[in-house]
C-alpha positions as CSV (number, residue, x, y, z in Angstrom):
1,X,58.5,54.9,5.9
2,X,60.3,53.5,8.7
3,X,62.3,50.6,9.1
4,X,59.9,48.0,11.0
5,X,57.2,49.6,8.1
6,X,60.0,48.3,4.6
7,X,60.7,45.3,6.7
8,X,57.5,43.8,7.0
9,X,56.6,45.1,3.6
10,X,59.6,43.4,2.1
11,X,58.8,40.2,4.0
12,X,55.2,40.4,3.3
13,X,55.8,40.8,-0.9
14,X,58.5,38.0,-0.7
15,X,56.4,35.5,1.5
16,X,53.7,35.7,-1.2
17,X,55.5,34.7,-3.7
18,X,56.9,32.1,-2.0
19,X,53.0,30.6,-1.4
20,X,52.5,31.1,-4.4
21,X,54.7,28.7,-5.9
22,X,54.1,26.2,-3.2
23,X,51.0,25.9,-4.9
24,X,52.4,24.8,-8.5
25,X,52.6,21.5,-10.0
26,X,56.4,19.7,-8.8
27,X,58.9,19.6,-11.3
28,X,62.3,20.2,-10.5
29,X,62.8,23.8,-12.0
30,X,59.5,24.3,-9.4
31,X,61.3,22.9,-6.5
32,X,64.6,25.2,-7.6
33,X,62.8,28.0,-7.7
34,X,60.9,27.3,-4.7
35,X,64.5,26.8,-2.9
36,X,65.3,30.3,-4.3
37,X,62.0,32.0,-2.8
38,X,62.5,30.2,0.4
39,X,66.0,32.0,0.5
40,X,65.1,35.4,0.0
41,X,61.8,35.3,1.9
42,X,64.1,33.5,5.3
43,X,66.0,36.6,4.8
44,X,63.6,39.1,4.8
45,X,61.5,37.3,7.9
46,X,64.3,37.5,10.4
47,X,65.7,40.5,9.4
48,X,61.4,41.6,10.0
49,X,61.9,39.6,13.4
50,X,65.1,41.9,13.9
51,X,63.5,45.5,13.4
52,X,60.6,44.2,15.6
53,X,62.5,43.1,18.6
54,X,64.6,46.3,18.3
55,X,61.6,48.9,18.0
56,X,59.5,47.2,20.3
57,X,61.5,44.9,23.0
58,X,64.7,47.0,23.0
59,X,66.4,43.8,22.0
60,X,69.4,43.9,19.1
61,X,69.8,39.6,18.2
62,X,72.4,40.0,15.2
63,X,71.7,36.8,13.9
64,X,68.6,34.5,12.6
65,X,69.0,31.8,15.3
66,X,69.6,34.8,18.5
67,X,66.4,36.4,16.6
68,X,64.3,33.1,17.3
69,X,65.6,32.6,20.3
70,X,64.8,36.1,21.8
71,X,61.2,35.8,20.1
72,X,60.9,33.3,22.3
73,X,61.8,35.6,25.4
74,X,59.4,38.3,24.3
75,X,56.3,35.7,23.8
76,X,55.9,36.4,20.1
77,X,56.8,32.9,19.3
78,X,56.4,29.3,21.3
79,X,59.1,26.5,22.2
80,X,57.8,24.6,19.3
81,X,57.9,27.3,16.8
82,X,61.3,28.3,17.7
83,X,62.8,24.7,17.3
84,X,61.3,24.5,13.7
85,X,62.7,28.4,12.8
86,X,66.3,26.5,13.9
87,X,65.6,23.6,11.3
88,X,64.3,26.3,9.2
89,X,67.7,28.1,9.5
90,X,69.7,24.9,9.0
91,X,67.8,24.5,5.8
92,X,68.2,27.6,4.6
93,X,72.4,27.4,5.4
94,X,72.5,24.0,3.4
95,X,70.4,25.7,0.2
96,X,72.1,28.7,0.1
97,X,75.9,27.2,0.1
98,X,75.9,24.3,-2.1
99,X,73.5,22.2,-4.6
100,X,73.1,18.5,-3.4
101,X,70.2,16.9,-5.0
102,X,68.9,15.3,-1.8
103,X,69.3,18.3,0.2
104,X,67.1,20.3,-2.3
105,X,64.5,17.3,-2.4
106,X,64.3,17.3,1.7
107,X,64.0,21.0,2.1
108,X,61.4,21.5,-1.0
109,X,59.0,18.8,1.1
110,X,59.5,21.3,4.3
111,X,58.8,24.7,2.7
112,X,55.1,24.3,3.6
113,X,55.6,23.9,7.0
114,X,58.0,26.8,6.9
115,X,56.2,29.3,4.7
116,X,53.4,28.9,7.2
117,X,56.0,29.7,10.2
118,X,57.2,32.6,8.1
119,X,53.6,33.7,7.9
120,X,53.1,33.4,11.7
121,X,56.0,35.6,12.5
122,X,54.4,38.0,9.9
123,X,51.3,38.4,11.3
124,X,52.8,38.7,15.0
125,X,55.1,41.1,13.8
126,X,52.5,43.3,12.3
């Protein structure tokens, strides 16, 4: 299996589980743990969105942000799409660093928006 092949595979298996338990009742341990899918499943997208603009543009973005940004370049994602993966980045910095209890309440109400994101770059990657 190459490596586009485990990436997408690996970002496919954690994005499910992610939408999975967007679709749970809230309670705070729901929220947490929905912060802790988010985490892993951001970090398995761009590092899909990585493999893919290496094998197929020739392009080598060594971050999430220069990943976005060249997706935008190669057409894969739209202005719009790209300013909410940078938000979506932003978020993912403040989760992963720190616990603040309004933090984790603002990002939890945005994990919709970005699961569905993830799953666009998903499907365009595929």
């Amino acid at each position: 299996m190459d490596k586009l092949t485990r990436a997408r595979d690996t970002a496919t298996r954690a994005l499910a589980t992610l939408e999975q338990i967007l679709t749970e009742s809230p309670s705070t341990i729901v929220r947490d743990a929905a912060i802790q899918r988010f985490e892993y499943t951001f970090e398995a997208v761009w590092k899909l969105l990585k493999a893919y603009l290496l094998e197929r543009q020739g392009v080598d973005a060594g971050a999430p942000k220069a990943c976005f940004r060249e997706a935008l370049k190669a057409g894969i994602l739209t202005p719009e799409q790209v300013e909410q993966a940078l938000v979506m980045t932003d978020d993912r910095n403040l989760t992963s660093h720190t616990y603040i209890e309004s933090i984790a309440v603002l990002v939890h109400s945005r994990l919709p928006a970005h699961a569905a994101l993830m799953r666009a770059v998903a499907e365009k990657t595929a």
